[in-house]
N, C-alpha and C positions, 0 to 999 in steps of 0.2 A: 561593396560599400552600400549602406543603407541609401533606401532612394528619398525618403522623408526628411528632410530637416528644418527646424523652425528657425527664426529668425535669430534668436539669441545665441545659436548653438553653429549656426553661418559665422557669426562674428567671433566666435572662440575660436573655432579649426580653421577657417578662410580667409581672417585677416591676413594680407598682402603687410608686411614689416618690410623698414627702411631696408635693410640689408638685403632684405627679398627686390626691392625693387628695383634697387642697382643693377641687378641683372636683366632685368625684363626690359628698360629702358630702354637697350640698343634694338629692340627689336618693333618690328609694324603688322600691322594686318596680320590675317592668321598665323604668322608664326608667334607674333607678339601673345596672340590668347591662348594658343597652342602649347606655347610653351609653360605659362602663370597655372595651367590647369594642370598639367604635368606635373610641375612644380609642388604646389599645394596638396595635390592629391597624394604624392612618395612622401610628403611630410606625416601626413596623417595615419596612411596605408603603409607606409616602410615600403612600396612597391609600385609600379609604374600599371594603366591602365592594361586590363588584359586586351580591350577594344574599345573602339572610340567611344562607344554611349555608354561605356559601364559610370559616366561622371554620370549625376543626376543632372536637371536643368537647371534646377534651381542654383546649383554648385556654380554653375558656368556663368548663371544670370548675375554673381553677386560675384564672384571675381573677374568681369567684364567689366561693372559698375567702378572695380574701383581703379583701374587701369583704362579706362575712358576708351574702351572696345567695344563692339557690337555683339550681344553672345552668337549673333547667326556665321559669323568669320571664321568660329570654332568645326564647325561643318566641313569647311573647306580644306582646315591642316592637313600636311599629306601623314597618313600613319606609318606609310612605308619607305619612305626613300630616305637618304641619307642625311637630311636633316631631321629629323626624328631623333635617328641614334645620335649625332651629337647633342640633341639636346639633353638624351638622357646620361649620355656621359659628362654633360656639366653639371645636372642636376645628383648626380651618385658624389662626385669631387666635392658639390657646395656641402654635402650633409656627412661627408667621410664615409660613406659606403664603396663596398668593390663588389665585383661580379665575382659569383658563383665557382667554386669549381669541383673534380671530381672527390677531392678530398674531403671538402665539406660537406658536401651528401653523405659520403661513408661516416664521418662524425657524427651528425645528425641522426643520421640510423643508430646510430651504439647511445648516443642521449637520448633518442625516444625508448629502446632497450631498457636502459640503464636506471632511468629516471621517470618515467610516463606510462608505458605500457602495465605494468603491473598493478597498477590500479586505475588505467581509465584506457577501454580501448575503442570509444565511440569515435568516428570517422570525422565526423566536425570537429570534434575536441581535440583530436591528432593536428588537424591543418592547424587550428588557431595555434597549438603551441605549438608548430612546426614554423611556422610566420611571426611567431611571437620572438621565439628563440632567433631569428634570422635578423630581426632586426636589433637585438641586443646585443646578438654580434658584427653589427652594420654591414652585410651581406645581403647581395639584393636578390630575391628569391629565385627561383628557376620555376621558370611554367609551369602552368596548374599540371599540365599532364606528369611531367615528372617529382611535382608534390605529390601526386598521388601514386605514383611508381614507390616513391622514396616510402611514403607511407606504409604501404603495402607490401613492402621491401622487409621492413622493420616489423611490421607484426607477424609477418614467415618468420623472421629470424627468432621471435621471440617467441613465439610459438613451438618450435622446433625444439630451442634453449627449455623451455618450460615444458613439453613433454618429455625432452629426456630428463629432467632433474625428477621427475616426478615417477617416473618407470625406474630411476636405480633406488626409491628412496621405498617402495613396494616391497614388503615382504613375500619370497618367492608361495610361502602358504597362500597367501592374500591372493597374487596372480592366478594361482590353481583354481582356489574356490572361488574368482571370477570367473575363469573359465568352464567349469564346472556348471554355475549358476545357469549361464548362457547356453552351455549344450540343450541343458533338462530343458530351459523356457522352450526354444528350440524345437526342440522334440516334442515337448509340448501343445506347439502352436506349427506343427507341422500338419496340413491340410489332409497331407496322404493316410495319416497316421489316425488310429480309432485310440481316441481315451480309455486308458485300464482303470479298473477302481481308483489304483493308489494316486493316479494324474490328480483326481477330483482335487483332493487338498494341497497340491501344488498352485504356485501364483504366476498367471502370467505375468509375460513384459507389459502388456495396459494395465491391468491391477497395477503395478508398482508404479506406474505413470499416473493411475487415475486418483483425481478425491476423494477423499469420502463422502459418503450420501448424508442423509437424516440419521439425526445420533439415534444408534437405537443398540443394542446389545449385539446383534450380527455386525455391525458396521465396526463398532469396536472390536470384536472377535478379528476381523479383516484385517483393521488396522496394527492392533498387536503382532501379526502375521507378516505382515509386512515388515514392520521394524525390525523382528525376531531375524528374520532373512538376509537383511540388511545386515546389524547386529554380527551376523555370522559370520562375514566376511573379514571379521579384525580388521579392516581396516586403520592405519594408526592416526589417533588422535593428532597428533600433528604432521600432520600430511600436506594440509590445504592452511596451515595457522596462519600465516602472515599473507593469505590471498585474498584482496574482499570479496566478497560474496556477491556482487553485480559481475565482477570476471569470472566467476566458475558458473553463474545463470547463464552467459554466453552457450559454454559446453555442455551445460543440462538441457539448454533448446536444444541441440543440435542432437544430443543423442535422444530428447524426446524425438524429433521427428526423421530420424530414422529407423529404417528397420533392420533387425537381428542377421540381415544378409549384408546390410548393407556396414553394420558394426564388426561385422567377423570378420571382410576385408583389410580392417586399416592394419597398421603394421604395428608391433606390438607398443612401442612407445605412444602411439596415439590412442589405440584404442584403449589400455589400460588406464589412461589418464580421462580419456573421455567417460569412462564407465565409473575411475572414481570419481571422480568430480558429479556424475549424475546421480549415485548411490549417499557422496556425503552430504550435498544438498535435499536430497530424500527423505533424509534421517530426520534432519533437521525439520523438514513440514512434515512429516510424520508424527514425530516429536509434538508439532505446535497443534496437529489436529485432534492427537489422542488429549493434548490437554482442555482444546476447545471442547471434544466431545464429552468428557467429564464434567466441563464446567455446562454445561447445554443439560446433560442428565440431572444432577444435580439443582439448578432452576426448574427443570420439567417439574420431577417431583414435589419442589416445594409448588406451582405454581397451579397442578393438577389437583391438589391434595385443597390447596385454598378455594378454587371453584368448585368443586364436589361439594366442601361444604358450605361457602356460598350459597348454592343450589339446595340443599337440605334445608338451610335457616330461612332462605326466601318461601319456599316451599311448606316451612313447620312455624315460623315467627309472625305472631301479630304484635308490631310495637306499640306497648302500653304507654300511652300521654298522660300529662302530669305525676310522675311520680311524688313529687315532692308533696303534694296537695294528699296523696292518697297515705303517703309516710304518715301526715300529722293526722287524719283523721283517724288512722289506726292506734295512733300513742294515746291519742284521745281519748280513744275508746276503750284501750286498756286503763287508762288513770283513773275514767268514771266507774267502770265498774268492776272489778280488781279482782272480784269472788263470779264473777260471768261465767257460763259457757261459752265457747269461741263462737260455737253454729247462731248461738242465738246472739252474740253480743258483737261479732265484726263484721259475719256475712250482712249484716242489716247495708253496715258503712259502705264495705267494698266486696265486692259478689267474686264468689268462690270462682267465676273463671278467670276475673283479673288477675286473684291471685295467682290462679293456675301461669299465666299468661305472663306474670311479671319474673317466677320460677323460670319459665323457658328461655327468658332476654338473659338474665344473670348466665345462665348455661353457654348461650353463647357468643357471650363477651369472655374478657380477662383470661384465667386461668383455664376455665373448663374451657375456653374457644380454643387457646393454643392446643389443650388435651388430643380435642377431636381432631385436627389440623397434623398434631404428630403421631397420631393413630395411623389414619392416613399415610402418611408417608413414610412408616414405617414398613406398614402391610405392602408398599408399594416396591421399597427400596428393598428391604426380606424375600419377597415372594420370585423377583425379575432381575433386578439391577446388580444387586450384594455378589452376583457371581462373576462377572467382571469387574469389580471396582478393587479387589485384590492384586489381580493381575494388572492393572494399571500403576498401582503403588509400586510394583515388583519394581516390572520396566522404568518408571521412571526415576529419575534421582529429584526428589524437590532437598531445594537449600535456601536458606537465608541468609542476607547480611547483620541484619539483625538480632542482638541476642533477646530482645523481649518476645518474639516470637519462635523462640527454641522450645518453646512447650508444643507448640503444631506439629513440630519437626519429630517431636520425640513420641506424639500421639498417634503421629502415621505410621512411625514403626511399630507402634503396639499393636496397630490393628495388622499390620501385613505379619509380623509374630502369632498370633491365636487365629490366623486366616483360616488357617486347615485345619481349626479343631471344632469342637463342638461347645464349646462352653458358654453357658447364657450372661454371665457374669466375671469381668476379672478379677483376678484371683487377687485379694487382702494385701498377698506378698509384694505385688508389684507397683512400683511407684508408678502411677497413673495420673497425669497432666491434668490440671481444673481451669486453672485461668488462662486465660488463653485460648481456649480450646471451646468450653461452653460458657453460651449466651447465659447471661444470670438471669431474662426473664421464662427460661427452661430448663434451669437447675432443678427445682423440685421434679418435674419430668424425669432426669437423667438420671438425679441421683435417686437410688430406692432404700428403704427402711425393710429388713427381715422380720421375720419375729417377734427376735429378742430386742429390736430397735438398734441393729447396727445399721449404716450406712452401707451400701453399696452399686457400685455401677452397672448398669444392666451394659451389656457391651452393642447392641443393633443398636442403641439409641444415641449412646456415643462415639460412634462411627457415625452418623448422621450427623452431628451437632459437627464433630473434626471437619466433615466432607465440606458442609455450609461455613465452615469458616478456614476453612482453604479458598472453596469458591470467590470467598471477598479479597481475602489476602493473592491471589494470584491473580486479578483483577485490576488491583492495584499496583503489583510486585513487588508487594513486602516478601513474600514467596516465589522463588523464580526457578526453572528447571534448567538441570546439564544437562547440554545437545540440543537445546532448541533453538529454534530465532528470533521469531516473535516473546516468547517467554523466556527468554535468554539472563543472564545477570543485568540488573541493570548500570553497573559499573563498566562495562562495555560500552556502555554510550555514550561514555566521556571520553576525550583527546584521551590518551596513553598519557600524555606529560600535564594534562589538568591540575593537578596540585603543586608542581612545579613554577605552574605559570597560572597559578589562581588568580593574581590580581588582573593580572593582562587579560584571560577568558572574562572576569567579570568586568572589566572594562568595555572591553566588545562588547558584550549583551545589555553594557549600559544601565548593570542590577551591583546596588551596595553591596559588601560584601559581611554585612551584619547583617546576621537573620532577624532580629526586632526591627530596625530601621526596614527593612523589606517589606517586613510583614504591615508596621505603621503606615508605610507611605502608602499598600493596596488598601489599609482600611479607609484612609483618606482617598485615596481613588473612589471606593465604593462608595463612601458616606456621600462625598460629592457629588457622585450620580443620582443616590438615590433625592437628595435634597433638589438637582435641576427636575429630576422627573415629579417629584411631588412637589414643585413650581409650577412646573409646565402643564401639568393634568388636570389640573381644576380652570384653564382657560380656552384648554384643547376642545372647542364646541363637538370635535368627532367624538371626542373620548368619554366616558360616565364612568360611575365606581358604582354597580349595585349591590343590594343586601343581600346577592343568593352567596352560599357558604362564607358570611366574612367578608364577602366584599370584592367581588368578581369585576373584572376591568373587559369592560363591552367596549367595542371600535367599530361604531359605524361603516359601513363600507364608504370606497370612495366615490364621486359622483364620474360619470363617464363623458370624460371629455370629448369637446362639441368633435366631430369626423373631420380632416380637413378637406379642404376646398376640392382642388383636382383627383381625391385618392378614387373617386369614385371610376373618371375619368381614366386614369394609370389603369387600373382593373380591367375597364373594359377594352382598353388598347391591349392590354397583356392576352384578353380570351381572344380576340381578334385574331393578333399574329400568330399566337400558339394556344390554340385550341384541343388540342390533343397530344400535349408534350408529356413523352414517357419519361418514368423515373430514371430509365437505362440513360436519355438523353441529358436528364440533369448531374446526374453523375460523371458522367462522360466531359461537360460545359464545364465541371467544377474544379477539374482537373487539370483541363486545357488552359484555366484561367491562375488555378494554384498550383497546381502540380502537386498535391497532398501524396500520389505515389511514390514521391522518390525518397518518402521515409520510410518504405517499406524493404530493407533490405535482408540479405538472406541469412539463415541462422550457420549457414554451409561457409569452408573457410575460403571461395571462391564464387560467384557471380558471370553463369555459363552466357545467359541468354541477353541478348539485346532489350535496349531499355523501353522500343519500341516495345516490340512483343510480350516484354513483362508487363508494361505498361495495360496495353489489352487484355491478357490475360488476367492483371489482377481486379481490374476494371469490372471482369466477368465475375470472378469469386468470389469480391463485395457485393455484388448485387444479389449472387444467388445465396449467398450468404444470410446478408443484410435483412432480405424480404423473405427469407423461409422458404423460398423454390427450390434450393436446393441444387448441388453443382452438375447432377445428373440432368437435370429440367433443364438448366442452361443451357447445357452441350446440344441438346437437343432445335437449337436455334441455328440459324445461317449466319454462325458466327467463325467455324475452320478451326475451330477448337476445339480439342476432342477431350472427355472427363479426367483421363487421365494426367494430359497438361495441366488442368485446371489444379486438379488434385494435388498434383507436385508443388504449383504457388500456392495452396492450402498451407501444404505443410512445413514448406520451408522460409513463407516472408509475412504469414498472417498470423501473429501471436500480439498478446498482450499490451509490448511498450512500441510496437510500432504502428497498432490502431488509437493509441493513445497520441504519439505522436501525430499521425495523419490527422487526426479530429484537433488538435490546438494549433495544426497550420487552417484548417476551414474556418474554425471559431476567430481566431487573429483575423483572417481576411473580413472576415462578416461584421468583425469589431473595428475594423479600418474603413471600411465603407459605411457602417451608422454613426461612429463617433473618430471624429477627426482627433479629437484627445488622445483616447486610447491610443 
C-alpha cells in the first residue's frame, strides 16, 4: 500500500459505511481499531496486512477518528493469536472471499501461461495481475513468498512451453547453420588459436553484438556484413510473429551477456531459441542502423558540400549595397546617351569593380549557387560514397503505403538495375520517374540537353536527387523498410482491430473523427495561442520585439532571487558534520534510503546470489562505472571483491532498462522530498 495519502482520497477508500460499522460496534480498545483497520485495508487491497505497519499512519489516524479510538491502541492488537484469525475469518465471510487452495495456484499458473506471460513478463506486472486476478475471483491471496514461487513457477513453465514450440517450428537447415555460425565464431575467438588470412573477414560474436560507429563507408561495409550473416541463416519470417518484441529483448540480453561457452551448453530447445531470438532482433537493428547510416551520408554530403561553399563565397564575395540606386543610374545612363561607349558612358556612374562585384553576388545566389552546391556533392557522392549506396538498395526492401510515392519506389529500382554498369546517362528506352523523385528547383541540373537539343538524364545526378528525397520521405515514413523496427510500416502501430473499432480508438484519444473538423479545431488551437501571446508580449516588461532579421524576440534574463534566510547556515552545518564525505558514501546512503538496487535484476532465467551481496556488489559497479575508475581500480580497494565478481553484475544486471529504472526510483524520491505535490 502507498504510504502517501491526501485527505480527499482517505475519505473515498476509508470511509467506515453503516454496514461496516455494525460489525465493529461489538468491539473495545485495540481489538475495536484492530479490527476497522483490517477491515478497511482487505477492502481496498483484496488482502489482509502482510505486518502490522504495512497500514500507513495516516490510514490508522482517520479510521480511529471515526470510530472514536485512539490511533496508539492500534500498537498494542495482538497480530498473532487467535483473535487475529477470527477476525480475518469474519472479515473474508463479510466481503465473500475464501482461502486459497492448492488448486487455485495450479489455475493461476495456466492463466498467467495462457493469458499474461506472452506479452508482459515484468515481475511487478506479474504480482499486480496475480492479485488483481485473486480478487475477482474473491480468493484471498497466499503469502508474498508463495506469489512469488507461483510467479516464478509459471514463467519456468512458459518458458519451457515457449522454447519447445519454437525449436519444432526451426528448420533442421536453420539449426545447422546456427550451429555452424557458432563453431567458426568459436574457433574464431579461440585465444589458443593464431588468425589465418581467411579469419580476417570473418565477424565475431561482439561485431554482431556491437553498434555501429560513425557513418562512414567501412562502417557500412561492416554493417552489410553483418546482416548478410544473419540473412544466411533463413531463419523463417514467421518464427517470432505474434511475440512482441520487449519479450524476445529479454532473450537478446541474455545471450548478449553471455558467452559462446556459456551458450553451447544449454540444451538444444533453449539455445536454439535463444540464438533465434538474438539474430531476429539483430536483423531488425541492423536493418534500422543501415537505414540511419544512409540517412546520416546523405545529410553529410548535402551538408559538407553547402559549407565548402559557404567558405568560398565568404572568402570570394563582397556584398554590393544599394543595388536598386546603382540599376537606375545605369538605365540612366543608357537612355541619355544611346550612341556612348560603355568605358566611357557607365564606368563614369558605376566603376568597373562594382560591376565586377555585383557579377560575383548573382553567381552565388539562385541558380548558379545551387550549381556549385550540386557540383560538390556530386564529386563527393561519385568519387566515395556511390560505392556502397548500391549495395544498400540491394539489401534492403523500401515500400510504401502510398501510391503517390511509387515513382521513388520505382526510381530505386532503376538505380540498383544500371548499378553495375557504366552508363553516364539512362537509356531514352526506359521509363524513368520525374515527379516525385526531383526537386523542381534542380530540374534544369538533372535534366541535360545533347546536341541536337534532346532531353536527357544524367544518371550521378539523379541518384542524388532519389537519395535526398528518400532521405525526407523516410524521415517521415511515407517510405518505410521490411525487417526493420524503428523504420518498420507504419500501419503496425495501430491496434490490429483499429478500423473495426474506429469510433471507439478515436473516442479514447478524445480526436473527431473528421479530418477538416481535426484540422479546424488545431487551427483554432493555434490561432488562439498565437493572439494570447501577441496580448501578452507587448505588456511582458522582460520581453522586447527587435528590428534584427524581422524581428527577433529578446528575453531579459531573470532577476536572482534574494538567498534564503538559514541556507547559508544548513551549508555550513552540512561542512561541519561531513566535511569529507565520498561519492562511495553517497551512493551507498541513497540506497539505504531508496533502495534504487532492487530494480536491477538479472537478464539470467534465475537469481543465484543474495540480495545482500548483490546489493554490494552492484554498489561497487555503479561507482566504478559511473566515475570512470573503472571495475579493475575498484577491486583494487578493501572492498573482498574480486573483478571478476564485479564483472559478472556488469554483465548480467547493468543494462539499459534497469539503470533507467533505478534513476526514476532516485528522481521520484528527490521529487517527494522538494515537492509534496508531486
Amino acid at each position: 500500500m502507498k504510504r502517501n495519502w491526501e485527505l480527499d482520497e482517505l475519505i473515498e477508500h476509508f470511509t467506515i459505511l453503516p454496514n461496516e460499522m455494525r460489525l465493529i460496534e461489538n468491539k473495545t480498545g485495540e481489538t475495536r481499531i484492530g479490527f476497522a483497520v483490517l477491515l478497511k485495508f482487505f477492502q481496498n487491497e483484496a488482502r489482509f496486512p502482510i505486518h502490522k505497519y504495512e497500514v500507513p499512519k495516516a490510514v490508522i489516524a482517520y479510521i480511529a477518528k471515526q470510530i472514536f479510538s485512539e490511533p496508539g491502541l492500534y500498537a498494542q492488537y495482538d497480530w498473532s493469536g487467535r483473535m487475529i484469525k477470527y477476525h480475518r475469518t469474519e472479515i473474508r465471510e463479510f466481503y465473500g472471499f475464501r482461502e486459497d487452495t492448492l488448486e487455485d495456484v495450479q489455475e493461476l499458473t495456466e492463466w498467467l501461461c495462457q493469458n499474461v506471460l506472452y506479452h508482459d513478463q515484468d515481475f511487478e506486472h506479474l504480482k499486480a495481475n496475480v492479485y488483481r486476478q485473486f480478487r475477482e475471483l474473491k480468493i484471498v491471496p497466499p503469502s508474498p513468498d508463495r506469489i512469488e514461487r507461483l510467479i516464478r513457477s509459471a514463467i519456468h513453465t512458459y518458458e519451457e512451453t515457449f522454447f519447445q514450440a519454437t525449436y519444432q517450428l526451426l528448420p533442421s537447415q536453420t539449426s545447422a547453420k546456427l550451429d555452424s555460425l557458432i563453431d567458426s565464431i568459436s574457433y574464431l575467438e579461440a585465444d589458443e588459436e593464431e588468425p589465418t588470412p581467411d579469419s580476417y573477414d570473418q565477424i565475431t560474436f561482439n561485431e554482431l553484438k556491437s553498434d555501429p560507429g560513425r557513418a562512414s563507408v567501412d562502417t557500412v561495409l561492416k554493417e552489410l556484413s553483418k546482416l548478410r550473416t544473419i540473412r544466411n541463416l533463413e531463419l523463417p519470417y514467421n518464427l517470432f510473429k505474434d511475440i512482441p518484441p520487449k519479450i524476445l529483448k529479454k532473450y537478446r540480453q541474455r545471450v548478449s551477456t553471455e558467452d559462446l561457452r556459456e551458450l553451447r551448453r544449454h540444451p538444444d530447445p533453449i539455445r536454439y531459441t535463444l540464438l533465434s531470438a538474438f539474430f531476429w532482433l539483430r536483423s531488425m537493428e541492423i536493418t534500422d542502423n543501415l537505414v540511419d547510416l544512409l540517412v546520416q551520408i546523405i545529410h553529410r554530403i548535402g551538408v559538407r558540400a553547402e559549407k565548402k561553399i559557404e567558405k568560398e563565397i565568404l572568402n570570394d564575395l563582397k556584398k554590393v549595397s544599394n543595388k536598386y540606386g546603382i540599376l537606375f543610374n545605369l538605365a540612366q545612363a543608357a537612355i541619355d546617351y544611346p550612341e556612348g561607349i560603355i568605358k566611357e558612358v557607365l564606368y563614369p556612374v558605376v566603376s568597373e569593380q562594382t560591376l565586377k562585384d555585383l557579377i560575383k553576388e548573382f553567381k552565388h545566389t539562385g541558380l548558379a549557387y545551387r550549381e556549385k552546391i550540386h557540383t560538390v556533392i556530386r564529386a563527393s557522392y561519385g568519387s566515395h560514397y556511390r560505392r556502397v549506396v548500391p549495395d544498400i538498395l540491394r539489401i534492403l526492401d523500401f515500400k510504401s503505403n502510398n501510391d503517390v510515392h511509387r515513382p521513388l519506389i520505382l526510381a530505386l529500382e532503376l538505380i540498383k538495375k544500371y548499378a553495375d554498369t557504366g552508363v553516364h546517362y539512362f537509356p531514352l528506352t526506359d521509363n524513368i520517374p520525374i515527379e516525385g523523385v526531383i526537386r523542381s528547383n534542380y530540374r534544369d541540373i538533372i535534366i541535360e540537353k545533347d546536341e541536337k537539343g534532346k532531353e536527357r538524364i544524367n544518371r550521378i545526378n539523379y541518384e542524388i536527387s532519389a537519395l535526398q528525397m528518400l532521405r525526407d520521405k523516410l524521415r517521415c515514413k511515407e517510405i518505410w523498410v521490411s525487417g526493420a523496427n524503428r523504420y518498420r510500416n507504419p500501419d503496425e502501430d495501430l491496434p490490429t482491430d483499429f478500423e473495426e473499432r474506429r469510433e471507439e480508438n478515436y473516442k479514447a484519444l478524445n480526436q473527431p473523427l473528421d479530418a477538416d473538423t481535426f484540422i479546424s479545431e488545431l487551427k483554432q488551437e493555434m490561432i488562439q495561442g498565437l493572439e494570447k501571446l501577441n496580448a501578452g508580449m507587448p505588456k511582458n516588461p522582460k520581453v522586447r520585439i527587435t528590428e534584427k532579421n524581422n524581428g527577433w524576440i529578446s528575453v531579459s534574463p531573470l532577476e536572482p532571487q534574494a538567498e534564503p534566510l538559514n541556507l547559508s547556515r544548513i551549508k555550513t552545518e552540512i561542512l561541519r558534520r561531513w566535511s569529507m564525505t565520498s561519492l562511495m558514501d553517497i551512493l551507498k546512503e541513497t540506497d539505504l534510503r531508496v533502495a534504487f538496487t532492487e530494480q536491477f535484476k538479472s537478464v539470467a532465467n534465475r537469481e543465484i546470489l543474495d540480495r545482500e551481496t548483490l546489493q554490494k556488489r552492484l554498489i561497487l559497479s555503479l561507482y566504478g562505472l559511473g566515475t570512470n575508475t573503472g571495475l579493475k581500480r575498484v577491486t583494487a580497494g578493501d572492498h573482498g571483491e574480486s573483478y571478476k565478481d564485479l564483472l559478472y553484475v556488469r554483465r548480467k544486471f547493468i543494462h539499459k532498462e534497469n539503470l533507467r529504472n533505478a534513476i526514476a526510483e532516485v528522481v521520484n524520491a528527490i521529487f517527494k522530498i522538494k515537492l509534496q505535490g508531486i
